[in-house]
N, C-alpha and C positions, 0 to 999 in steps of 0.2 A: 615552418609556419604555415605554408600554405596546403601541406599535411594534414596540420592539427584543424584547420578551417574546414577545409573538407569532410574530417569528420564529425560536425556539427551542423547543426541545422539541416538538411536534407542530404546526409548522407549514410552511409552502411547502415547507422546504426537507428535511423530514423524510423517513426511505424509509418503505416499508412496513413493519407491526410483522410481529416474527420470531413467528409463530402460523402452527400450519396449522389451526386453524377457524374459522369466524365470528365465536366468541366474544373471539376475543385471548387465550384462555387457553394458557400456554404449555406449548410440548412439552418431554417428556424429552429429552434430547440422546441422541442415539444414539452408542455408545461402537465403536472399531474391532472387539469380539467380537460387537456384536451384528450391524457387518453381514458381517462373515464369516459369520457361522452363516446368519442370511438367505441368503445367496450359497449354501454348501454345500446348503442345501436346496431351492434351487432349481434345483441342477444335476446332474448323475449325476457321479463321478470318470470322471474320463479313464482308457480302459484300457489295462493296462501295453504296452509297446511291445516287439514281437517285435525278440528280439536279433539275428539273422540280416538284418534291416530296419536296426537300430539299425551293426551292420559292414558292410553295403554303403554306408551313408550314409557312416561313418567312411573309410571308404578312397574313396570319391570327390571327399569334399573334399579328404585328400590329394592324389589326381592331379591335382586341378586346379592345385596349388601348379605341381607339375614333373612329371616322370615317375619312379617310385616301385621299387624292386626288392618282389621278396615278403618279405622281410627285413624290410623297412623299413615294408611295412605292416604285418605280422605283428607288431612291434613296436607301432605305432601303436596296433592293435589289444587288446595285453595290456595296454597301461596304462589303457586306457576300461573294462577291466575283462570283454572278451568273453573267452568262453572259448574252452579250445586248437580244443576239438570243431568251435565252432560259424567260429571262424577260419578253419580248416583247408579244412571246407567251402566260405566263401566266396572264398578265395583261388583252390582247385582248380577252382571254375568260373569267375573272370576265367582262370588259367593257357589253360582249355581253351577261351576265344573270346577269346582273346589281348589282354586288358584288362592282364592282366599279363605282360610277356616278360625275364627279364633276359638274355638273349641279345643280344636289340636295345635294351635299356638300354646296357648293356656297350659295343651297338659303336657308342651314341651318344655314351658317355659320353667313352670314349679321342678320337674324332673331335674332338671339341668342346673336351677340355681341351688335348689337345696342339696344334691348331692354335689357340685363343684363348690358351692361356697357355704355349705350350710347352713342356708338362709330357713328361719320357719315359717309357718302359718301364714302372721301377722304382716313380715315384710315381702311375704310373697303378694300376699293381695295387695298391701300399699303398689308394689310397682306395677300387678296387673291392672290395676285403677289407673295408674297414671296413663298406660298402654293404649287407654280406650275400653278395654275388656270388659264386658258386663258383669255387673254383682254376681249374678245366678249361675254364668256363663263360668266366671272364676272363683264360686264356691264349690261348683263340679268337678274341676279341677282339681281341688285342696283337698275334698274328701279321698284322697289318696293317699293322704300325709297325716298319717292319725297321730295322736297322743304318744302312742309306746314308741311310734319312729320318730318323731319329735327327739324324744327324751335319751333316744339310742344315740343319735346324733349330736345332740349335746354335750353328753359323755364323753365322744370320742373327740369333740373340737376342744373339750378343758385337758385331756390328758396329752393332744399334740402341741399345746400351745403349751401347758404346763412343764415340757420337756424345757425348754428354751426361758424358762420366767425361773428370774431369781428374787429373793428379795423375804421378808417376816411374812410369816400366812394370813396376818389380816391384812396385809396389801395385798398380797396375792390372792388372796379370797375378792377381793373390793373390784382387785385389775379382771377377774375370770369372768367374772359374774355381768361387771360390765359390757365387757366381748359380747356376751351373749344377749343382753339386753339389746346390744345394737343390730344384733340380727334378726331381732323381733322375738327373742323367749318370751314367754312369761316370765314372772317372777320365780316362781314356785316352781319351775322346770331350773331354771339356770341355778339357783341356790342350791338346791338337792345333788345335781349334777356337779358342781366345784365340791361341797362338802364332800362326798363320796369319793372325788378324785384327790381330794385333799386327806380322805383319810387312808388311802392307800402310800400313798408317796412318804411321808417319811413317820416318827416314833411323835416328833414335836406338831406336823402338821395333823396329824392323828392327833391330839390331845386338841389345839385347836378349835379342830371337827366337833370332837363331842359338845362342845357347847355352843352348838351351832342348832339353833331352833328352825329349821327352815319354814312349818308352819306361820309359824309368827312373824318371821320375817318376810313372808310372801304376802301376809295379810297387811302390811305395814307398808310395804313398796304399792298394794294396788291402792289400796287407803290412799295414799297419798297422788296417787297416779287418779284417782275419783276428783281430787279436790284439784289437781292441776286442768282438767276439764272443765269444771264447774266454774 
C-alpha cells in the first residue's frame, strides 16, 4: 500500500510542478488581454500600406489567373475598394509598357474560342462586350474570322457531332442546327452546313436534304428573329 501511495501524487511518475519560481508558489494565469497588450507594446503598428502598392498587387494576381482586359481589372479594382484616381493611374501605366493590351486580348480571345469551341462572329463579340472590350476594339479583332471560315467551321462542328447523334433526320436536322445557333451562326450558315452534312451521311438523310430550302428557311428564322426584337 504504501508503494502504490508513493507512486501518486508526487512521485516517479509526477511532472514538474506548474510554478515559475523556486518557491512552487503559484503564478497568475495570464489571460488572452494580457498577452495582447504585452504583444502591442512590444511592437510598433505596422504602417498603413500605400494604395497604389496595394492595386498593382491586386491586378497581378489577377493576371496571373488568365489574361485580363482593363475593364476587368478596373473592376477588380473597385470592389477592393481602390479608388477611380488611384485605378486610373495604375491601369494607364500597365496600358503604356503593355501589361495591359485589349487589342491583343481581343485577337487572343476570338483565336482561342472559335477554334477550341467554335464559337462565331456574333457570340464572339457578345462575350468581348461583356469583357469590357470596345465595339471598334473587338470588331478589329473579328475581321479575322471571315464568312468562308465561319462556314468551314460549321461544317466541321455538324459532321463531329453528327457522328455521335442518332435519331429521324428532321430531328436531327432541328438538334444540329440548333447547336449552331447557340454558338452564334447565322441562320443561313448553320442550315446549309447540317443540310450538306445531312446529305452526305446516309441514302434516307440525303433524300431528306433535298427538300431542304435553306434560302427560305434562313429568311424565315431572321424574319422572325426581326420581330422578336421589335
Amino acid at each position: 500500500m504504501a508503494g502504490r501511495r508513493a507512486r501518486t501524487g508526487r512521485g516517479w511518475d509526477a511532472g514538474p510542478p506548474r510554478t515559475g519560481d523556486a518557491t512552487g508558489t503559484p503564478r497568475p494565469r495570464r489571460g488572452r488581454r494580457d498577452r495582447a497588450a504585452e504583444s502591442d507594446a512590444g511592437e510598433a503598428p505596422a504602417p498603413p500600406r500605400d494604395e497604389a502598392e496595394l492595386a498593382r498587387e491586386i491586378c497581378l494576381r489577377q493576371l496571373a489567373v488568365r489574361p485580363r482586359t482593363r475593364a476587368e481589372l478596373a473592376g477588380a479594382l473597385a470592389r477592393r475598394g481602390i479608388s477611380e484616381e488611384v485605378a486610373e493611374q495604375v491601369l494607364d501605366r500597365y496600358d503604356e509598357v503593355g501589361i495591359v493590351d485589349d487589342a491583343a486580348f481581343a485577337r487572343a480571345w476570338v483565336s482561342s474560342r472559335h477554334n477550341g469551341r467554335g464559337l462565331a462572329r456574333r457570340a464572339l463579340a457578345n462575350e468581348l462586350r461583356q469583357r469590357g472590350v470596345d465595339g471598334e476594339v473587338a470588331g478589329a479583332a473579328l475581321d479575322g474570322l471571315d464568312e468562308e471560315t465561319e462556314a468551314e467551321t460549321a461544317r466541321a462542328l455538324v459532321e463531329r457531332k453528327l457522328r455521335s447523334t442518332r435519331g429521324e433526320p428532321d430531328a436531327v436536322f432541328r438538334r444540329l442546327v440548333g447547336m449552331l445557333a447557340r454558338k452564334g451562326y447565322p441562320a443561313g450558315v448553320a442550315i446549309r452546313a447540317v443540310k450538306d452534312a445531312l446529305a452526305a451521311q446516309s441514302a434516307e438523310a440525303a433524300e431528306f436534304a433535298e427538300h431542304i430550302d435553306a434560302d427560305a428557311m434562313a429568311d424565315a428564322e431572321n424574319d422572325l428573329d426581326s420581330r422578336r426584337l421589335d
